[in-house]
VOMILO-237948 format. One line per 10 residues: number of its first residue (from 1); their letters; for each residue x, y, z of C-alpha. Coordinates in Angstrom, 2 decimals, m for minus. Layout:
N
NUM) a) X,Y,Z  ...
***
This chain:
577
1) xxxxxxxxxx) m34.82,m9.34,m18.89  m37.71,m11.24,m18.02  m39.80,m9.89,m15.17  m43.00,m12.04,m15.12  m44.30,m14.73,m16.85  m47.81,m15.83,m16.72  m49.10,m19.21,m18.25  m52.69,m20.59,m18.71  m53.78,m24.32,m19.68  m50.32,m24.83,m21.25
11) xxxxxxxxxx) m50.35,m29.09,m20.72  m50.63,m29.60,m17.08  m50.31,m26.21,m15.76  m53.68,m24.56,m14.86  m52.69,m20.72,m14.48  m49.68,m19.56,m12.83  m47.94,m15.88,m12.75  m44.37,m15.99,m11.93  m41.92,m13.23,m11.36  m38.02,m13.47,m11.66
21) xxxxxxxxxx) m35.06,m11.36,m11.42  m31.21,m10.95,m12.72  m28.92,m13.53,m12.39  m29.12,m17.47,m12.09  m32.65,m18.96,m11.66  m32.38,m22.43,m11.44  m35.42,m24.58,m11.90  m35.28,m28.37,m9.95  m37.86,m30.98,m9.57  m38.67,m35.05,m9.67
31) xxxxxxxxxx) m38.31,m36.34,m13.08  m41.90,m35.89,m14.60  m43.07,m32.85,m12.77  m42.94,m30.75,m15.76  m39.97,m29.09,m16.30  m39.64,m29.36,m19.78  m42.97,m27.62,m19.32  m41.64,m24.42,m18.41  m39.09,m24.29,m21.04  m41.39,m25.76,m23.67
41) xxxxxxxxxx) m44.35,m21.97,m22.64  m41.07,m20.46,m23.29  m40.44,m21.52,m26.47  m44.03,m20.94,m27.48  m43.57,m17.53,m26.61  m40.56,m17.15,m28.49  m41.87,m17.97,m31.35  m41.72,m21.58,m31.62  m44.43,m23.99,m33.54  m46.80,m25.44,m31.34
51) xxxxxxxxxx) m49.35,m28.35,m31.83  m52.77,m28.09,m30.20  m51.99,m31.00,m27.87  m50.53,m28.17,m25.84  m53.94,m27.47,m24.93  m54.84,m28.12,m21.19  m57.69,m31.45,m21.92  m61.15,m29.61,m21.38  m59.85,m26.02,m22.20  m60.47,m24.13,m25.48
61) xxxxxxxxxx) m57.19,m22.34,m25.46  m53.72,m21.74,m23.71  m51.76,m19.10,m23.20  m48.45,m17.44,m22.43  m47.64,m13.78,m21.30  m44.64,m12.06,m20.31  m43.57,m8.66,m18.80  m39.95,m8.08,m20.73  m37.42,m4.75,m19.37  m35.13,m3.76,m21.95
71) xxxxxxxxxx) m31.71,m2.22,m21.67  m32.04,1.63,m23.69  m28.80,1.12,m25.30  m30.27,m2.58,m26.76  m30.23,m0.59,m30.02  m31.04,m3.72,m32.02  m34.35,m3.83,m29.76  m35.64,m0.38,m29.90  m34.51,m0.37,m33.81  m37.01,m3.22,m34.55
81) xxxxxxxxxx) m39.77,m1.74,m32.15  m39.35,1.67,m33.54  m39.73,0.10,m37.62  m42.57,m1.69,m36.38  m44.36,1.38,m34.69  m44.58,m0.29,m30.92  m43.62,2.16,m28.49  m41.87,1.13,m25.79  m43.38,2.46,m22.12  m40.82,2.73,m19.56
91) xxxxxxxxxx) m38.37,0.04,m21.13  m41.19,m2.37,m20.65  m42.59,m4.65,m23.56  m45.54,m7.23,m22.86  m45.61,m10.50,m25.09  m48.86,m12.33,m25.55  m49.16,m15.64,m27.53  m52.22,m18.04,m27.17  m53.67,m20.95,m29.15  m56.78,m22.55,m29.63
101) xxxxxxxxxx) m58.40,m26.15,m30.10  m59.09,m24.99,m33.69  m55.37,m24.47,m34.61  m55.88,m20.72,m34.53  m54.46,m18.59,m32.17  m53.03,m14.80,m31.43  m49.72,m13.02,m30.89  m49.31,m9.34,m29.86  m46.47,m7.47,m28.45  m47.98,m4.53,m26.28
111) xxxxxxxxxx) m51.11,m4.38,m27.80  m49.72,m4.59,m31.61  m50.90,m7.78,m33.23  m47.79,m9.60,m35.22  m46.92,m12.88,m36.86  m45.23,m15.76,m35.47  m42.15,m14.61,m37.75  m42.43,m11.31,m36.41  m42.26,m12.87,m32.57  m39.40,m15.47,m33.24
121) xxxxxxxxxx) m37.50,m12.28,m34.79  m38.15,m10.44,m32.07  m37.65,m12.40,m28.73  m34.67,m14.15,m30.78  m32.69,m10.40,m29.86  m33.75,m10.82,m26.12  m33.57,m14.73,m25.56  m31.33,m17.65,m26.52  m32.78,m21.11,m26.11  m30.12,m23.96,m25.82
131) xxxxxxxxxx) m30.78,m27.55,m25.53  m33.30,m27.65,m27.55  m32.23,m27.66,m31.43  m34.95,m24.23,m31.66  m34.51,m20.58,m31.74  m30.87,m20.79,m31.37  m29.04,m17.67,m32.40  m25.73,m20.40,m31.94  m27.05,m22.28,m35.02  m26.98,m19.23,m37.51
141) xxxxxxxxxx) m24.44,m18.45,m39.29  m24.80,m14.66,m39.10  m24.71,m14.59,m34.84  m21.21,m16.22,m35.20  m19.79,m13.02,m36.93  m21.58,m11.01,m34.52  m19.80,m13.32,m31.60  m16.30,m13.01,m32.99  m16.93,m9.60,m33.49  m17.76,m8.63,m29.62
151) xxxxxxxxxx) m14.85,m11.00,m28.91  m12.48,m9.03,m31.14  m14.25,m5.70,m29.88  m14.90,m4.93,m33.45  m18.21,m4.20,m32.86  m18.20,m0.98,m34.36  m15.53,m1.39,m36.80  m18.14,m3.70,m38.10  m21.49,m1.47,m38.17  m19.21,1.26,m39.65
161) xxxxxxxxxx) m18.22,m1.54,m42.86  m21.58,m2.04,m42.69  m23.12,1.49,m43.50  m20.36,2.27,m45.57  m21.24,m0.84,m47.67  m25.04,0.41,m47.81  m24.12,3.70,m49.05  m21.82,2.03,m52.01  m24.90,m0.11,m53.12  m27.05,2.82,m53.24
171) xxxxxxxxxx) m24.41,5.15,m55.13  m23.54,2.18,m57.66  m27.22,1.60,m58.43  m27.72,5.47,m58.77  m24.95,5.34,m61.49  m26.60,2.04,m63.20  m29.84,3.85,m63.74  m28.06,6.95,m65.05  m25.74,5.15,m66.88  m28.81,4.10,m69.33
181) xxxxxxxxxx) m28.61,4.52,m73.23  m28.99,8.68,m74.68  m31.79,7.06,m76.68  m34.15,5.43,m73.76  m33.38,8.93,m71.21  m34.69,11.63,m74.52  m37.34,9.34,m74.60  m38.24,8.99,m71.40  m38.13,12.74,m70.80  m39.92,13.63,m73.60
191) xxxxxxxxxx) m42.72,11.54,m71.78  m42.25,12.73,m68.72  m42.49,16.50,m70.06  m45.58,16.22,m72.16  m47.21,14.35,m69.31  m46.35,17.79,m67.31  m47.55,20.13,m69.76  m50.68,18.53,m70.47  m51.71,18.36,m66.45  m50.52,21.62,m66.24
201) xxxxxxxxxx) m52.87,22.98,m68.65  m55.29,21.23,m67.53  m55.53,23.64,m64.02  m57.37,20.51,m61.88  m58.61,22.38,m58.65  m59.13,19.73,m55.40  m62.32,18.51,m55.49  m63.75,19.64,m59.28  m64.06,16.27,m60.63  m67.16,15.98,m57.82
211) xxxxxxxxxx) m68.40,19.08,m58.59  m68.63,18.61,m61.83  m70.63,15.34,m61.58  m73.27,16.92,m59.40  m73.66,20.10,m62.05  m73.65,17.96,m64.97  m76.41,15.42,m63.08  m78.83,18.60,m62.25  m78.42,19.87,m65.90  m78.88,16.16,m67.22
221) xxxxxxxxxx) m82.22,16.18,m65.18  m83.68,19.63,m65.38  m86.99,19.21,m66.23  m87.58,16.85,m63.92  m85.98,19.37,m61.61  m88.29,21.90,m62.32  m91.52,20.14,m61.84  m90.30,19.52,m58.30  m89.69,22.86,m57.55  m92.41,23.95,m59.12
231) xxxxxxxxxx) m94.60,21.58,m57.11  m93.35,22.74,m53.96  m93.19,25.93,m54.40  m97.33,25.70,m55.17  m97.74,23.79,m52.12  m96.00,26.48,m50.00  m96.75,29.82,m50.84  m98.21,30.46,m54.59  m101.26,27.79,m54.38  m104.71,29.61,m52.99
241) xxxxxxxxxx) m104.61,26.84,m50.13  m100.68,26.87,m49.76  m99.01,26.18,m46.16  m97.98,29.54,m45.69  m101.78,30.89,m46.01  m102.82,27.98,m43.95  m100.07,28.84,m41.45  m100.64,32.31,m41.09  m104.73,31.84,m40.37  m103.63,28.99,m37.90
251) xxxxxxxxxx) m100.78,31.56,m36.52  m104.12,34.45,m36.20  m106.08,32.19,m34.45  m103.69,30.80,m31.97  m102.19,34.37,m31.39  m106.11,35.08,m30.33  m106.66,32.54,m28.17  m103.18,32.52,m26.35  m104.51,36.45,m25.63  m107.53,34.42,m23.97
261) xxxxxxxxxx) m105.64,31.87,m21.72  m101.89,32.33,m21.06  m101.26,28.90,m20.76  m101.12,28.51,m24.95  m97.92,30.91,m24.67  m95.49,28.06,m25.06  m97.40,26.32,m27.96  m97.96,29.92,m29.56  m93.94,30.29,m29.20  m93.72,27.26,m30.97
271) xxxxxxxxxx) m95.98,27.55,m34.08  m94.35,30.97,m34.67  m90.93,29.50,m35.08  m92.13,27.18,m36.85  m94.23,29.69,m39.11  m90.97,32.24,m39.70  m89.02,29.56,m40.47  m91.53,28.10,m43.26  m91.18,31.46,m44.38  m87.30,31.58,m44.30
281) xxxxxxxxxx) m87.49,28.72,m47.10  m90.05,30.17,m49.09  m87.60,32.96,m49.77  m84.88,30.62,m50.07  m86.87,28.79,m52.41  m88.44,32.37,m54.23  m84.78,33.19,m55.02  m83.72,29.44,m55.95  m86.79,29.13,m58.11  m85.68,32.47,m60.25
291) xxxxxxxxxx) m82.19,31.63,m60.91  m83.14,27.77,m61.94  m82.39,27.90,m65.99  m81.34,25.76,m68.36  m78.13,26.16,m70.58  m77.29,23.70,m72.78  m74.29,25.59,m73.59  m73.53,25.33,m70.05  m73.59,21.56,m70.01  m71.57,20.66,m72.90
301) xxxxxxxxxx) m68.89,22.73,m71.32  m69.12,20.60,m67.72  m69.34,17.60,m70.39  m65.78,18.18,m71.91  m64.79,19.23,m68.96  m65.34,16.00,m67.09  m64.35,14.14,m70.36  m60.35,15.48,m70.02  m60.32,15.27,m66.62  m61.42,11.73,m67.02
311) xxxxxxxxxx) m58.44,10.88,m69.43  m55.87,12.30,m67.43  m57.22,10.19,m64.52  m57.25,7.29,m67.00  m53.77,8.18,m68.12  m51.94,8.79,m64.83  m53.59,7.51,m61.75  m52.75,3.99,m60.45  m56.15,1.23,m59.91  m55.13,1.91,m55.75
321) xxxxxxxxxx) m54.98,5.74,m55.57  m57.88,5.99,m57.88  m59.86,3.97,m55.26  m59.09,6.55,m52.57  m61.48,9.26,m54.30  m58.60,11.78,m54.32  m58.52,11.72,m57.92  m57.05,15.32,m58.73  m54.69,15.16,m56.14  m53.47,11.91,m57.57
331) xxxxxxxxxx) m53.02,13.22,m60.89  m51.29,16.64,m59.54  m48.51,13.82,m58.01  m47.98,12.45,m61.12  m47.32,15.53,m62.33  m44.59,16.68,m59.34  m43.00,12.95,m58.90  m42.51,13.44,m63.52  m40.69,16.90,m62.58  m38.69,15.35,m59.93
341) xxxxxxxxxx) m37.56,12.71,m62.68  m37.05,15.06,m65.00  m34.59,17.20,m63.65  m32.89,14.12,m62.18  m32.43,12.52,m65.59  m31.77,15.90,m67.64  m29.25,16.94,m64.35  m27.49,12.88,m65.26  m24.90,13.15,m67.63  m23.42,15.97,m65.31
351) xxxxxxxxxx) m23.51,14.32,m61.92  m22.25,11.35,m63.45  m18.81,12.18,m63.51  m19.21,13.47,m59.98  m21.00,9.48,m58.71  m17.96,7.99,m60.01  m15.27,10.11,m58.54  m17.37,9.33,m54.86  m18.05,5.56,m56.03  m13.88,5.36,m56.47
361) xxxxxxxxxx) m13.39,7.18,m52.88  m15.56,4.66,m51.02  m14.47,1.66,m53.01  m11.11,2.48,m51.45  m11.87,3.19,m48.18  m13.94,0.16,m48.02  m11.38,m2.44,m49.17  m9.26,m0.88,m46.52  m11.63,m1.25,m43.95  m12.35,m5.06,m44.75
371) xxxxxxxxxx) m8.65,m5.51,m44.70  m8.29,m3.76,m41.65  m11.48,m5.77,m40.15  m9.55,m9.28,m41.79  m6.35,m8.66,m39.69  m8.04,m8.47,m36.59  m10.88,m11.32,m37.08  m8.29,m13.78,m38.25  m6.51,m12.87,m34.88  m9.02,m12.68,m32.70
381) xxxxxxxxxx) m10.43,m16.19,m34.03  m7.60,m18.15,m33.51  m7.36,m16.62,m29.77  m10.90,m17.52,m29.53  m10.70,m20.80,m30.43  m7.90,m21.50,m28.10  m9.77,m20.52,m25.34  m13.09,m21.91,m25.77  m11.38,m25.29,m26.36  m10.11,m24.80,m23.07
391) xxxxxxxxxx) m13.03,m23.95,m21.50  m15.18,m27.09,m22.85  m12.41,m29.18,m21.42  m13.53,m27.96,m18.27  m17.04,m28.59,m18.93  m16.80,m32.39,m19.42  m15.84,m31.72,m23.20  m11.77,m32.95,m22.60  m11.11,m34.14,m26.21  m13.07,m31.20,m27.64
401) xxxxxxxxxx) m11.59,m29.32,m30.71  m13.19,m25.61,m31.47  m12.56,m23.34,m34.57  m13.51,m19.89,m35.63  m13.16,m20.48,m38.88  m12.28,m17.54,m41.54  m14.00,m17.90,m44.99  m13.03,m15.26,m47.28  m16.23,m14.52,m49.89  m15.47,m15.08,m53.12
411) xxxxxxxxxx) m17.04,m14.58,m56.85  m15.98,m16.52,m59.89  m12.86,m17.16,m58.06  m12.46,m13.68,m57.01  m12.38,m12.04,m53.27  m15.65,m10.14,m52.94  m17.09,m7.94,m50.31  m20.53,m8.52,m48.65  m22.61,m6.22,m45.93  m20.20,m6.84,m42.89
421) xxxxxxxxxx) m16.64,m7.60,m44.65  m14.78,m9.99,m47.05  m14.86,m13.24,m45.19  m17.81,m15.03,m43.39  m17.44,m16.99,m40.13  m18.37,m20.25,m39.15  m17.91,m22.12,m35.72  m16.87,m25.22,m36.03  m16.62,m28.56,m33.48  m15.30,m31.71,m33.24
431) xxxxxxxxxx) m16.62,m33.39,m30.20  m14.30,m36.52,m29.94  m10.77,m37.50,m30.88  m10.43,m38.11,m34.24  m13.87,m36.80,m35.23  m13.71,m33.69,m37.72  m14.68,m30.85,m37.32  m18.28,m30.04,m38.39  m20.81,m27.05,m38.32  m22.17,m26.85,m34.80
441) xxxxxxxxxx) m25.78,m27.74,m36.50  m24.56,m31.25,m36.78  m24.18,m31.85,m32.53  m26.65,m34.28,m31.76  m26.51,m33.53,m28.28  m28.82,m30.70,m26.67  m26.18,m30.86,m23.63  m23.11,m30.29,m25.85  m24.83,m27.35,m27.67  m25.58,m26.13,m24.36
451) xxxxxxxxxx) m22.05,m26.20,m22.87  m20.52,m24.69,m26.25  m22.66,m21.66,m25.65  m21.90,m21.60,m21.87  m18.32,m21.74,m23.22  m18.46,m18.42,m25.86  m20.70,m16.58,m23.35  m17.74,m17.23,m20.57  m14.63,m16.32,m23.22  m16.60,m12.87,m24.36
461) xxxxxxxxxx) m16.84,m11.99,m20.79  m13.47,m12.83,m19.95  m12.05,m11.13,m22.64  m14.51,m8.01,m23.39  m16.87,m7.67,m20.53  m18.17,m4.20,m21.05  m18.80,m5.39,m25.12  m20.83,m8.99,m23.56  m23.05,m6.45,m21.32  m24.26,m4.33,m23.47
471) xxxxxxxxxx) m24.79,m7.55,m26.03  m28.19,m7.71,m27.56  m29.42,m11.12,m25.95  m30.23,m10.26,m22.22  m32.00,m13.79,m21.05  m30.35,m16.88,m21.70  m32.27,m20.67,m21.34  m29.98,m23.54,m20.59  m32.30,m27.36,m20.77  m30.14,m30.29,m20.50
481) xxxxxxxxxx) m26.85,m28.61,m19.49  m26.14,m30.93,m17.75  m26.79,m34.44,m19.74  m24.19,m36.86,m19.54  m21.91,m34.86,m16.36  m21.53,m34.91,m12.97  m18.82,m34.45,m9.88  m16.13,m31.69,m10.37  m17.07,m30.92,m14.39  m20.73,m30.19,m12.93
491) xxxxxxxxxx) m19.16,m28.10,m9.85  m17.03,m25.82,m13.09  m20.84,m26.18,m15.42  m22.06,m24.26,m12.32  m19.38,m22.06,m11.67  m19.21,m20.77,m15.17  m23.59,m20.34,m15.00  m22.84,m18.16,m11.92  m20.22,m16.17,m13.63  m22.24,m15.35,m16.39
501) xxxxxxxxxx) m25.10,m15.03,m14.42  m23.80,m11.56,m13.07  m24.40,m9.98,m16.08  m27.38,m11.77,m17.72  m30.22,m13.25,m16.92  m29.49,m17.17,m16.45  m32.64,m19.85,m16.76  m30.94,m23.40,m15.92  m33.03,m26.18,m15.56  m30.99,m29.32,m13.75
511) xxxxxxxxxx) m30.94,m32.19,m11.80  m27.08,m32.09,m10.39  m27.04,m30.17,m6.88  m23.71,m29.37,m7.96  m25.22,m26.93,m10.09  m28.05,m25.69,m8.33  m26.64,m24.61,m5.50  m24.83,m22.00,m7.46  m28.52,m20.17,m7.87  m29.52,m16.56,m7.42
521) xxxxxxxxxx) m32.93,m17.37,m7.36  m34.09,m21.05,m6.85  m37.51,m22.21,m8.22  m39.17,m25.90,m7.19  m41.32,m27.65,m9.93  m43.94,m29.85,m8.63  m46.84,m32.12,m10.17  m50.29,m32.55,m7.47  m53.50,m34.38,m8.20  m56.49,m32.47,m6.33
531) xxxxxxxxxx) m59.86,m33.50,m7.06  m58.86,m36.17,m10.15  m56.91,m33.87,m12.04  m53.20,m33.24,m11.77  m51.70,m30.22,m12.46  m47.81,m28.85,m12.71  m46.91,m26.00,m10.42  m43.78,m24.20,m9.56  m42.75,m21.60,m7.24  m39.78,m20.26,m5.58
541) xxxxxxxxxx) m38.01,m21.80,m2.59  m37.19,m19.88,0.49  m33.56,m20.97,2.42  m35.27,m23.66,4.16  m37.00,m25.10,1.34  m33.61,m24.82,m0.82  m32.09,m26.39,1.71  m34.06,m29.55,1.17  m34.39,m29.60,m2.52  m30.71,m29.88,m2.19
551) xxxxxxxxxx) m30.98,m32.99,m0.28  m33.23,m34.40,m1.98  m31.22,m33.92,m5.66  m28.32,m34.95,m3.51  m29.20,m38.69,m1.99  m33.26,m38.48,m2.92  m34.52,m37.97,0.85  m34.23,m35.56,3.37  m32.41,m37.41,5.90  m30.01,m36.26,8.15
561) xxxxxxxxxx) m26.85,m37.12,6.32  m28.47,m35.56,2.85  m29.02,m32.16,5.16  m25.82,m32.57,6.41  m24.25,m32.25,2.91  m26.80,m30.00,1.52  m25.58,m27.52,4.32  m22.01,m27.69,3.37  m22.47,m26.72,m0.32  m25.01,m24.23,0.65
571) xxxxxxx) m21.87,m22.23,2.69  m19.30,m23.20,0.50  m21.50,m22.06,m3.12  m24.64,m20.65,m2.17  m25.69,m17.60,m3.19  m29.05,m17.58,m2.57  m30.85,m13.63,m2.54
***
């Protein structure tokens, strides 16, 4: 549901932070005031492409936000949050979208950044859009199934088809692969075992290749070497002016003098640290200096060492781990993921028999459970189609014709079976007598689309209100519901809101009274001009101010008569909170 929504230099609004509730929340205003505003910040949060003429003139950049509770058992929700690694704190999500002048712009959800895709994907299982041929879940083929389905209350049924059919797929391609020629599986294990053996032999330790290197660079340079340690070590303690003798005079003399005056204590402290220590590494160096030989023996060993270890890197590590510097662990993968292979392929011929036995068991099961899914969609569609003919009828649609139509899938003429059954399912319309019936794509009118969605949200909860509920979408935007109605067919357009409004979030924007009086919560759009610049606002009306608004709508003033009447559908529909 959406809590709050805040929007910044979107065309004439400025910055404003709105917060909503459940249930109908109609939004009124003049013609012009900006309206299609609103709705148009919600599209660009949900995804939508947006020009940079949306840019308040003299900003660099607008931008939309929105504060989003979601229902736990929204399982399609938290699935896509959870695959994308956004935690969800407290059932809250926050949505942030902005563009600039340059074309450029931003989306996160929390503080995750995503793509545009990502966004439309995402708010498209929270919010439905209708009037507007955009982000329309009514338009796609796939939502139909999914409607018929919660209609039918084969909901389940269907997810159950659905994981059964994933598990076929992955047991049929395990069978392909194993299913490959005697010839290509002795020669790919003969591969796979001498790249074992030869890795095992090798014994790579974690970390050798480095160590290697740096033995093989101070044998490759030990003369050089030497003549540095030999030079320091005649600077520190074997040269007949070396620090250490200079230190320890220096160390005498101070001792003396801090026997004289006190106040040297701290600076005597000091220089005989510092003269111990310079003895510490003389010692270390003493001992360092002794062992230092050369071997040559010693570096043609590191030298073939390094060589094999080289080739096997060569041989077995990909251009992307090798880049990662773990070289040996790399190659030590190789080795487990070409054990792992071989005991699958050498294990193949005798699980084969065993894959097709389980193959045979689901292949049954499965045609039973699209038959068993056929019998009830083919049921449940006609039923649905009655109904929701019925119901446009009463939304100004009288010579309206609806159909849930049942395609079966086919291949080369046969009946085939795809992720959620054997058929596929379409809704059709035909708006007007003697029009046919066409894909719902093809309704040129926003309003119509509008009013066929009012219609399937009202005939799911009629018919499976627990199922419509707990349905993925929880927000619902309705622009230009009410094009081309008015009198009693906008009275049933707003009865029909109100019902559904009890168990989803309703945004209606309208100009029939008739419709907004049925409102939870009522919001006012208005356009002002302060100092040379107009701007959009909006805000929500208290009883008094509804009260108006619904004169106004109703005869364009707020006379006495217009109050009159606004006051009489105000105690006959309103429902105000």
């Amino acid at each position: 549901m959406l809590e709050e929504l805040s929007i910044r230099n979107f065309a004439l609004i400025d910055s404003i932070t709105l917060s909503f509730r459940s249930g109908l929340n109609i939004l009124t205003g003049e013609t012009g005031a900006g309206k299609s505003i609103i709705v148009g910040s919600l599209s660009f949060l949900m995804g939508g492409k947006t020009e940079t003429d949306v840019i308040r003139t003299g900003c660099d950049e607008a931008g939309v936000s929105a504060v989003i509770s979601v229902k736990k058992e929204n399982n399609e929700v938290t699935g896509w949050l959870k695959a994308k690694d956004i935690e969800c704190e407290e059932d809250i999500i926050i949505v942030r979208r902005n563009i600039k002048t340059s074309g450029r712009g931003s989306i996160f959800i929390q503080n995750v950044p995503v793509t545009r895709q990502d966004l439309a994907e995402f708010m498209g299982l929270l919010f439905d859009l209708h009037g507007q041929h955009n982000h329309e879940s009514l338009l796609r083929r796939e939502s139909h199934r999914r409607y018929l389905d919660c209609f039918a209350g084969t909901e389940d049924e269907a997810l159950i088809f659905y994981r059964t059919f994933l598990e076929l797929a992955e047991k049929r391609k395990t069978l392909e692969a194993s299913l490959k020629s005697d010839r290509e599986r002795e020669e790919r294990l003969e591969l796979l075992n001498y790249a074992v053996d030869e890795i095992s032999k090798a014994k790579i330790r974690a970390g050798e290749i480095r160590e290697l290197e740096n033995e093989a660079q101070k044998l490759d340079s030990f003369e050089k070497l030497a003549v540095y340690i030999n030079t320091v070590s005649d600077l520190l303690y074997d040269g007949e002016q070396s620090i250490l003798s200079l230190a320890r005079r220096a160390k005498n003399a101070l001792d003396s003098a801090g026997s004289v005056d006190a106040s040297l204590g701290d600076i005597c402290g000091r220089f005989e640290n510092l003269f111990y220590e310079a003895e510490d590494i003389a010692g270390d160096l003493r001992e360092y200096r002794e062992n230092l030989a050369f071997d040559p023996g010693r570096l043609e060993e590191v030298n073939d060492r390094l060589s094999m270890l080289y080739k096997l890197k060569k041989k077995y590590v990909k251009g992307a781990e090798s880049q990662s510097g773990n070289d040996e662990e790399a190659i030590l993968s190789y080795m487990a993921d070409a054990e792992a292979e071989t005991e699958a392929l050498s294990g193949a011929a005798e699980n084969r028999e065993k894959l097709k036995t389980e193959i045979s068991v689901i292949e049954k099961d499965i045609v039973a459970k699209a038959q068993n899914l056929r019998q009830k969609r083919t049921a449940a569609a006609g039923k649905i189609s009655g109904l929701i003919s019925g119901i446009l009828a009463n939304l100004g649609m009288p010579n309206a014709r609806f159909r849930a139509e049942i395609i079966p899938k086919q291949n080369e003429g046969q009946i085939s079976l795809g992720p959620w059954g054997a058929e596929d399912v379409e809704f059709l319309i035909s708006a007007n007598t003697g029009e046919p019936l066409k894909d719902l794509a093809r309704i040129a009118s926003g309003g119509e689309l509008s009013r066929v969605m009012l219609a399937i949200k009202t005939a799911l909860l009629s018919e499976n209100r627990a199922a419509e509920e707990q349905a993925g979408v929880e927000t619902l935007v309705f622009d230009e519901i009410d094009t081309g109605i008015g009198g009693e067919v906008a009275l049933k357009v707003g009865e029909y809101l109100a019902r559904i409004g009890k168990f989803k979030q309703i945004f209606c924007v309208t100009h029939l009274a008739s419709i907004a009086i049925r409102a939870d919560n009522h919001f006012k759009v208005e356009k002002k001009t302060e100092s040379g610049r107009t701007y959009t606002g909006i805000g929500p009306l208290n009883a008094d101010g509804r009260r108006k608004e619904i004169a106004r709508m109703l005869a364009g003033d707020c006379g006495g008569a217009a109050l009159a009447h606004a006051d009489d559908l105000i105690k006959k529909y309103g429902n105000l909170r």
